[in-house]
C-alpha positions as a LaTeX table, in Angstrom:
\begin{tabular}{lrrr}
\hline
Residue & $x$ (\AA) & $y$ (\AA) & $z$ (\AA) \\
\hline
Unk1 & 0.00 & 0.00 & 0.00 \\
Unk2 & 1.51 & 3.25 & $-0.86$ \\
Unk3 & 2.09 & 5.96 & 1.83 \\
Unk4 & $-0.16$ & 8.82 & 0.17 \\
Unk5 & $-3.15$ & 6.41 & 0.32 \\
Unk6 & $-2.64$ & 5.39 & 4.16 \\
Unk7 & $-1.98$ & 8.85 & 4.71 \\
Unk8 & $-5.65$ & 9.60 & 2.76 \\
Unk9 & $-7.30$ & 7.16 & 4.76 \\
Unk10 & $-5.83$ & 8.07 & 8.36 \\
Unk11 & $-7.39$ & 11.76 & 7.13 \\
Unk12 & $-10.49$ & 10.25 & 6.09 \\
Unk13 & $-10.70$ & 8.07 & 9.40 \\
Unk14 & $-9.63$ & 11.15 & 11.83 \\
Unk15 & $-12.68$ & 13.16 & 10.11 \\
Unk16 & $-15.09$ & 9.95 & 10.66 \\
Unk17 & $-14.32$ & 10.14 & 14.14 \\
Unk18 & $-14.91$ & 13.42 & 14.64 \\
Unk19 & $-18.24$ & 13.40 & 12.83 \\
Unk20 & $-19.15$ & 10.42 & 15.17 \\
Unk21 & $-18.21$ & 12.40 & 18.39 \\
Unk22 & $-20.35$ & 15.19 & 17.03 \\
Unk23 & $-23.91$ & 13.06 & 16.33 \\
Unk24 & $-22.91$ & 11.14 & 19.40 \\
Unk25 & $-22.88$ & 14.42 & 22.07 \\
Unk26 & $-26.04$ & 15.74 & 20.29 \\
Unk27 & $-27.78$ & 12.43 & 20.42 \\
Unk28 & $-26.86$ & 11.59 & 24.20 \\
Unk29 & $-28.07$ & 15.33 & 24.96 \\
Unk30 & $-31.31$ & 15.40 & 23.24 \\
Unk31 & $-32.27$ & 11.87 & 24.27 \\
Unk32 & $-32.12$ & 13.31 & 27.73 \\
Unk33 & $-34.12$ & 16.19 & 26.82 \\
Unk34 & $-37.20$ & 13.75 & 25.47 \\
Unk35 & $-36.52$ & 11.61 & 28.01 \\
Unk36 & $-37.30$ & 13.99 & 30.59 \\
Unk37 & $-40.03$ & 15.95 & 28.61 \\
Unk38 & $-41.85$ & 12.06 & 27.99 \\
Unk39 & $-41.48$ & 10.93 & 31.53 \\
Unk40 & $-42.79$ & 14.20 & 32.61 \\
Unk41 & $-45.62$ & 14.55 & 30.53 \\
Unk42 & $-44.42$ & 17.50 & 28.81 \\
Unk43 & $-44.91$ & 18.75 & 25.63 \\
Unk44 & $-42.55$ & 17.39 & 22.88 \\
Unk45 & $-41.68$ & 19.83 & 20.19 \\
Unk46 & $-41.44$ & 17.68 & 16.70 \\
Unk47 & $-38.09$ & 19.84 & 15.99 \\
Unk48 & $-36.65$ & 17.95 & 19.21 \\
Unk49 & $-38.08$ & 14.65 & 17.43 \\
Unk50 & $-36.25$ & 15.64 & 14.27 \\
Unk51 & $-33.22$ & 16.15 & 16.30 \\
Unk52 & $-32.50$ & 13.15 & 17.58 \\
Unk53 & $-33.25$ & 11.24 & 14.38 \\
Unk54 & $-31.10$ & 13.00 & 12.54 \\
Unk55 & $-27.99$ & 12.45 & 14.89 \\
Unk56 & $-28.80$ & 8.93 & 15.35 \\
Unk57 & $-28.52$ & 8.19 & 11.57 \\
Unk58 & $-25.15$ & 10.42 & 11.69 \\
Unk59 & $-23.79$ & 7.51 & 14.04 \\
Unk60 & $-25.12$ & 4.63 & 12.20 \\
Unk61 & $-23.69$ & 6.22 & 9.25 \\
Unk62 & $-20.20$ & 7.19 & 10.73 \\
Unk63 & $-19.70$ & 3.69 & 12.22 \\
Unk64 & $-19.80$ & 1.70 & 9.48 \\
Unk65 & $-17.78$ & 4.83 & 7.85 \\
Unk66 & $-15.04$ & 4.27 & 10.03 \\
Unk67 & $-15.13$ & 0.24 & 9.98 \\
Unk68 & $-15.25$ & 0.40 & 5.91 \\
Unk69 & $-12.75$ & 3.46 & 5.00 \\
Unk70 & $-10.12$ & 0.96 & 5.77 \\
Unk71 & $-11.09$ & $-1.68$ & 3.59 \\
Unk72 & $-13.31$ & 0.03 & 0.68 \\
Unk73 & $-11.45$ & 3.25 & 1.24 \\
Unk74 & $-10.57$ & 4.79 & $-2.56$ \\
Unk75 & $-13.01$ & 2.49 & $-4.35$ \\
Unk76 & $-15.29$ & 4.95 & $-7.08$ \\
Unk77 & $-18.58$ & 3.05 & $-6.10$ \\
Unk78 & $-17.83$ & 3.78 & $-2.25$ \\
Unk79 & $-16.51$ & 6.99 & $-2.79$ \\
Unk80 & $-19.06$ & 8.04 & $-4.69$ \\
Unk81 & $-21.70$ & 7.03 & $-2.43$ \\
Unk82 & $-20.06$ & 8.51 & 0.62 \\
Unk83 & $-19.64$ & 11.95 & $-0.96$ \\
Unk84 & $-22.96$ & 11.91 & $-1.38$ \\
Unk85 & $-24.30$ & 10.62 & 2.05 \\
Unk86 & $-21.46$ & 13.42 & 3.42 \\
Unk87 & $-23.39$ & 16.19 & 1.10 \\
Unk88 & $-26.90$ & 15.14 & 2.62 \\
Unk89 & $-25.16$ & 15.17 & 6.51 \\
Unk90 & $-24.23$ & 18.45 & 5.79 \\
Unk91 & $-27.08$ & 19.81 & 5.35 \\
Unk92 & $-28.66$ & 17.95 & 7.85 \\
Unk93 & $-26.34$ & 19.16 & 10.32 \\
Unk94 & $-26.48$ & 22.50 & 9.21 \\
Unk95 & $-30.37$ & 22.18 & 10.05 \\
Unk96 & $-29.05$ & 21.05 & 13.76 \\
Unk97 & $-26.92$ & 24.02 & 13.78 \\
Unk98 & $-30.32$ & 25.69 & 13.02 \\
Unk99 & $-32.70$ & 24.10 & 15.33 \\
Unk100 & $-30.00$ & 24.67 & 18.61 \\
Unk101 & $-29.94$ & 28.21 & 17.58 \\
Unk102 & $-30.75$ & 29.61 & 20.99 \\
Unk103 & $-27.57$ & 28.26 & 22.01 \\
Unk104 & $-25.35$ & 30.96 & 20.46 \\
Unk105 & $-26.99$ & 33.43 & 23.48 \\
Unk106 & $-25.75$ & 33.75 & 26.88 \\
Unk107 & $-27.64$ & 31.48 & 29.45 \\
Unk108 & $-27.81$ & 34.14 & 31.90 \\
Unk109 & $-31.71$ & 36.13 & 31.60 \\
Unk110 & $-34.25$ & 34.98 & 29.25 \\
Unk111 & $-33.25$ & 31.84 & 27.73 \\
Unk112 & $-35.03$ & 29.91 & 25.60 \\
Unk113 & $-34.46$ & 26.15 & 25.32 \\
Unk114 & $-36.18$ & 22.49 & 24.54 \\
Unk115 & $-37.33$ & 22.26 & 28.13 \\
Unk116 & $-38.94$ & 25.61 & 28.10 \\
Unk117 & $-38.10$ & 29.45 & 28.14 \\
Unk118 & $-38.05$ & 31.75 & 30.69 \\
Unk119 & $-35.85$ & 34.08 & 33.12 \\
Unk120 & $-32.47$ & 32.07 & 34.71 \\
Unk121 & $-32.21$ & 35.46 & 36.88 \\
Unk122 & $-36.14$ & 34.74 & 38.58 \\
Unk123 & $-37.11$ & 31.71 & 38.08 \\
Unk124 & $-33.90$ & 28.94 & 36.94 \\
Unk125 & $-36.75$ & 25.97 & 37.61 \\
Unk126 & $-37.99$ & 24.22 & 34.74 \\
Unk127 & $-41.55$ & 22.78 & 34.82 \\
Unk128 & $-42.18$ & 19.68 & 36.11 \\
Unk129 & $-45.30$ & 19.18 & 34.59 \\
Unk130 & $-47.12$ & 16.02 & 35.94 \\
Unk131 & $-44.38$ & 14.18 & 37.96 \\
Unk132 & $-42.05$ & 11.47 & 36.86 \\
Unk133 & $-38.69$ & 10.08 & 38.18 \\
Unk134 & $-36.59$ & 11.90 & 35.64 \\
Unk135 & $-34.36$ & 14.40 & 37.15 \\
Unk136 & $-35.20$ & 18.34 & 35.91 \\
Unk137 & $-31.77$ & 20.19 & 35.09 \\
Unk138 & $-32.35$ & 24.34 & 35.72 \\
Unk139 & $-33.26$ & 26.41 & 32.81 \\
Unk140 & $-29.06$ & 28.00 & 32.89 \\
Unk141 & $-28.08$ & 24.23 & 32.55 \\
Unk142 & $-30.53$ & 23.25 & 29.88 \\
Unk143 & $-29.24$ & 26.18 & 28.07 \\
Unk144 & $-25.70$ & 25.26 & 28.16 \\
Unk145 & $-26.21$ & 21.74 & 26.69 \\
Unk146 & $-28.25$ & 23.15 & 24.10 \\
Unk147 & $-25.36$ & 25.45 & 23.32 \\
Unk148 & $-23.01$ & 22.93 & 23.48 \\
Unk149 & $-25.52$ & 21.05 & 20.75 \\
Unk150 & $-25.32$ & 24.42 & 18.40 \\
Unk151 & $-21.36$ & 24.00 & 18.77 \\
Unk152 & $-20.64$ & 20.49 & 17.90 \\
Unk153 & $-23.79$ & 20.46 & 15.00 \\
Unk154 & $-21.47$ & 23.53 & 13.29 \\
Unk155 & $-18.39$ & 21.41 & 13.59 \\
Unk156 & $-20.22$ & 18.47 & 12.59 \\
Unk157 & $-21.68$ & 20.20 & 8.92 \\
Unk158 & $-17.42$ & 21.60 & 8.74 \\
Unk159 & $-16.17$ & 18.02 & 8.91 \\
Unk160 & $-18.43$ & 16.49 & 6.93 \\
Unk161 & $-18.10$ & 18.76 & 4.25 \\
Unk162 & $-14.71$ & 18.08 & 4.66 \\
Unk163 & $-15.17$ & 14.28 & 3.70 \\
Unk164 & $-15.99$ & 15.14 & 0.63 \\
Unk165 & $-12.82$ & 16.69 & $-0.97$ \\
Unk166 & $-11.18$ & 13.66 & 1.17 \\
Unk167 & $-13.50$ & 10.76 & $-0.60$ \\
Unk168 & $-12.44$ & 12.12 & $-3.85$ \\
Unk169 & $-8.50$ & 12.41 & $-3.29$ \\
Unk170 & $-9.31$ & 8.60 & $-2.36$ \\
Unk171 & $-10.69$ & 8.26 & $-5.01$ \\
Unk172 & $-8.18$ & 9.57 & $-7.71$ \\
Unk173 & $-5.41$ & 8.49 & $-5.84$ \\
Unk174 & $-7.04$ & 5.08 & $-6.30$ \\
Unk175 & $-7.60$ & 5.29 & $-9.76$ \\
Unk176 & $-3.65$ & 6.50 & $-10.34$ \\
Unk177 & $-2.61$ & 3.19 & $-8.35$ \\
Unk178 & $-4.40$ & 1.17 & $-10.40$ \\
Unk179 & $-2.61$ & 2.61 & $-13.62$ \\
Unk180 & 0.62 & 1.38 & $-12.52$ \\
Unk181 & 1.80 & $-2.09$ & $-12.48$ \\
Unk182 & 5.07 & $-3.97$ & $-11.01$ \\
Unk183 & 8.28 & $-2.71$ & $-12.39$ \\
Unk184 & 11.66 & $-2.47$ & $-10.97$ \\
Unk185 & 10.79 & 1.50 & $-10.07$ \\
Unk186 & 8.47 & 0.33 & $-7.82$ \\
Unk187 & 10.19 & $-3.03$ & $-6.49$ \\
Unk188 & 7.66 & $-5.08$ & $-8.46$ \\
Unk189 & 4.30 & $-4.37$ & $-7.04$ \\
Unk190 & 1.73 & $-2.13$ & $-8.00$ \\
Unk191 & 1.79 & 1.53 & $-7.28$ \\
Unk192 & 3.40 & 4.70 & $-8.70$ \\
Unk193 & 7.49 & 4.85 & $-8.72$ \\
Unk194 & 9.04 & 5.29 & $-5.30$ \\
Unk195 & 11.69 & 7.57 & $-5.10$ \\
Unk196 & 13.86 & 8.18 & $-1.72$ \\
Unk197 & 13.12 & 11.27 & 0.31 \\
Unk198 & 16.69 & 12.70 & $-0.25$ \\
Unk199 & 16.62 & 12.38 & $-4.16$ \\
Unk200 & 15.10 & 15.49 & $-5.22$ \\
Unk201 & 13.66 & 15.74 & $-9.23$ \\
Unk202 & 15.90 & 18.06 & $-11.19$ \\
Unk203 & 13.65 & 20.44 & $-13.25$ \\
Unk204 & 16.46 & 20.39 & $-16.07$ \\
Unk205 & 16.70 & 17.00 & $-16.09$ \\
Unk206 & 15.07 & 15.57 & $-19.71$ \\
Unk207 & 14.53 & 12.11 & $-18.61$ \\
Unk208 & 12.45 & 13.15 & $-15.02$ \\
Unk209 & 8.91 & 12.55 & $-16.35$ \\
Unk210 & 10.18 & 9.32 & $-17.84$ \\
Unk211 & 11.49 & 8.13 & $-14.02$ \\
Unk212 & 8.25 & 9.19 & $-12.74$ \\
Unk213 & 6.08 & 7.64 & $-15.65$ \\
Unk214 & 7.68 & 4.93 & $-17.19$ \\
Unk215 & 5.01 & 4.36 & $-19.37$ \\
Unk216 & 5.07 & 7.73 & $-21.04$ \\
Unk217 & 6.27 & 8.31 & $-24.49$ \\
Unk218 & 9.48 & 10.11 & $-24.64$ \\
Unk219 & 9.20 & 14.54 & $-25.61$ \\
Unk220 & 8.99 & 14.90 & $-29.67$ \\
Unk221 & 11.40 & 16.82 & $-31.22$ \\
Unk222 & 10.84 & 20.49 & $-32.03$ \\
Unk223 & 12.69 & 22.73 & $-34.74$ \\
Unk224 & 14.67 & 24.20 & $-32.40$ \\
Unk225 & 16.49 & 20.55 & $-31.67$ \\
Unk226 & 17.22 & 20.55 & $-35.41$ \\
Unk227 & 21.09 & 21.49 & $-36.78$ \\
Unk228 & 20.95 & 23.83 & $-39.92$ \\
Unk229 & 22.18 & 22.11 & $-42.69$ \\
Unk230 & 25.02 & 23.81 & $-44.72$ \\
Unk231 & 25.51 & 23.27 & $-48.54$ \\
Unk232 & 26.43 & 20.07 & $-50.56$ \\
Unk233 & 29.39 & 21.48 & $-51.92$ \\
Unk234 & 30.55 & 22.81 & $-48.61$ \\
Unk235 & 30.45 & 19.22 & $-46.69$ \\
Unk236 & 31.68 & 17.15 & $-49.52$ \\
Unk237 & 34.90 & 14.92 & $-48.93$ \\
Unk238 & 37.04 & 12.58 & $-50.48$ \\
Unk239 & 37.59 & 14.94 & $-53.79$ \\
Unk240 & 41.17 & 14.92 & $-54.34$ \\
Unk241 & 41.46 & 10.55 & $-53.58$ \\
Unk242 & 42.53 & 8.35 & $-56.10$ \\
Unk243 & 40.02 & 5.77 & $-57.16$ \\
Unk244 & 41.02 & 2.20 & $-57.01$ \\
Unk245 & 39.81 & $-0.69$ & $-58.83$ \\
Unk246 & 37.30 & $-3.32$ & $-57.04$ \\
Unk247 & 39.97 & $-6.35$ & $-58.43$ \\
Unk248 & 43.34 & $-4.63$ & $-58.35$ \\
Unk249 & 45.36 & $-3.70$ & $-61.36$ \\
Unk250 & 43.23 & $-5.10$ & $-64.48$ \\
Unk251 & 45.24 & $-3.62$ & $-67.11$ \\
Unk252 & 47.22 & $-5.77$ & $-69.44$ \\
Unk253 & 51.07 & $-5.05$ & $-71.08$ \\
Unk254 & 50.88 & $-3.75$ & $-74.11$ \\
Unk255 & 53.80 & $-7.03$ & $-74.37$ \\
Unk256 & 51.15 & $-9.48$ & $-73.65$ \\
Unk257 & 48.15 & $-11.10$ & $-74.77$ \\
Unk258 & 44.87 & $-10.59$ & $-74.42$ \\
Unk259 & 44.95 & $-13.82$ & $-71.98$ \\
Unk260 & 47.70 & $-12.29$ & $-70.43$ \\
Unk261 & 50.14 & $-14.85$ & $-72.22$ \\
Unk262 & 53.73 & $-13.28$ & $-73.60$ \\
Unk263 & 53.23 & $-12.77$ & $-77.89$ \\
Unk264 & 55.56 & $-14.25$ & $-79.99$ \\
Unk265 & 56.78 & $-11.16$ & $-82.03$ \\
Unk266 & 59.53 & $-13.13$ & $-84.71$ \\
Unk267 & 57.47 & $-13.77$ & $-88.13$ \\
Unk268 & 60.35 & $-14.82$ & $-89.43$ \\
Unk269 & 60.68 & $-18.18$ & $-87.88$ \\
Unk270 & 58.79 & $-21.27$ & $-88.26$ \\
Unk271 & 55.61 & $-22.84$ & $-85.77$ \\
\hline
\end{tabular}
C-alpha cells in the first residue's frame, strides 16, 4: 500500500471520528431532553423529534464509515456514495446548527431552550409538569447543553463537508494506483514509482517525467532541436582521392596477350 493512500485514509478516518463524536454528544443530549419531557408529561416539540433522528442516523452512518474506510477506502462506487451521504449530513447538520440556535446566546436572563423558556435570573426551575422520576436540570443548565448542541452540529456540517474533498483524493489516488503495475521502479508491485526522500527531481533534467512515468512516451522533437544544414558542396569529402579498382590492377602489357600470355613477335621463324 503506498504511503499517500494510508496517509488519505488516516485523514479520512480522523474526520469519521470526529463526525461520530459530534452526532454522538447531540444524540446523548437530546435523548435526555425527550426523556425527561416524555417521563414528565411535557410537551414534545417535533423539531426535538427531528433532532434526535437525525444524529442517530449520523452515528449509524459514521460507524460503518469508520469500519469500511479501511477496507473500501478509494473504491469509485464507495466513494461516490459517501460523498454523497457526506453532502446530505451536511445539510442535515447545518439544520441542527439551526434548530440549537438559541444556544449561540448567553444562558444568563431569558433563555429559551427544549425544556422551556423563561428568566435564569427569577425563576432557573424548569416545569415539572405532571411528575415522573426523571431528574429536571435548571433552565441555565438546559441552556448550556443546548449550546453545546449548536457547537458540535457547526463542527459536525465543517467536517463532513470536509469528507468530501477527502473521498475524492481517495478516489483519484485510487484510480492513479491502479494505472501502474510492477516494475523495478516500484520493487515489483503495483503503485506509482518510489523515489527516496533525499533524491530530489531536477527540473532540467530531460529524462524526469520518464522516471516518474515509465510508461510515457518520450518529448517529440521540435525545430529548435534541429542542426541547420550547410551546402552540398561545402560538406563534400574525399575529392582529391585516387580511385582504385574493385579487383586490383586489371590492365594488361601492351607485351602481352589478351589472356595475359607473352606474344611471340619473330614472323620470321617457323611454328
Amino acid at each position: 500500500m503506498a504511503g499517500g493512500d494510508i496517509a488519505l485514509k488516516a485523514v479520512s478516518w480522523f474526520l469519521r471520528a470526529i463526525e461520530f463524536c459530534c452526532a454522538a454528544i447531540i444524540l446523548a443530549i437530546f435523548s435526555y431532553f425527550l426523556a425527561v419531557l416524555h417521563n414528565h408529561d411535557l410537551h414534545i416539540d417535533t423539531y426535538i423529534r427531528a433532532v434526535e433522528g437525525i444524529s442517530g442516523a449520523g452515528i449509524l452512518y459514521t460507524i460503518f464509515a469508520l469500519i469500511l474506510v479501511c477496507c473500501l477506502g478509494g473504491i469509485a462506487f464507495f466513494s461516490f456514495i459517501a460523498m454523497i451521504l457526506d453532502l446530505a449530513f451536511t445539510g442535515a447538520f447545518i439544520y441542527l446548527a439551526y434548530a440549537t440556535r438559541a444556544g449561540r446566546h448567553s444562558c444568563s436572563g431569558f433563555v429559551n431552550t427544549p425544556l422551556g423558556s423563561g428568566n435564569t435570573l427569577t425563576d432557573n426551575t424548569v416545569p415539572t409538569g405532571s411528575g415522573g422520576f426523571t431528574h429536571l436540570p435548571s433552565r441555565r443548565t438546559a441552556c448550556r447543553l443546548n449550546s453545546a448542541c449548536f457547537a458540535v452540529a457547526i463542527i459536525g456540517a465543517v467536517f463532513f463537508f470536509l469528507s468530501i474533498f477527502v473521498e475524492l483524493a481517495l478516489a483519484h489516488h485510487h484510480r492513479k494506483e491502479r494505472a501502474f503495475g510492477p516494475s523495478p521502479n516500484n520493487g515489483y508491485t503495483a503503485g506509482t514509482p518510489r523515489r527516496k526522500f533525499w533524491q530530489r527531481r531536477s527540473k532540467n533534467d530531460p529524462e524526469a517525467g520518464l522516471k516518474t512515468h515509465p510508461d510515457a512516451l518520450p518529448p517529440h522533437t521540435t525545430p529548435a532541436h534541429i542542426r541547420q544544414s550547410y551546402g552540398t558542396d561545402t560538406t563534400k569529402v574525399g575529392t582529391d582521392e585516387p580511385i582504385y579498382p574493385k579487383y586490383g590492377n586489371t590492365s594488361v602489357p601492351a607485351a602481352h596477350g589478351a589472356a595475359g600470355y607473352h606474344a611471340n613477335t619473330n614472323t620470321t621463324g617457323t611454328f
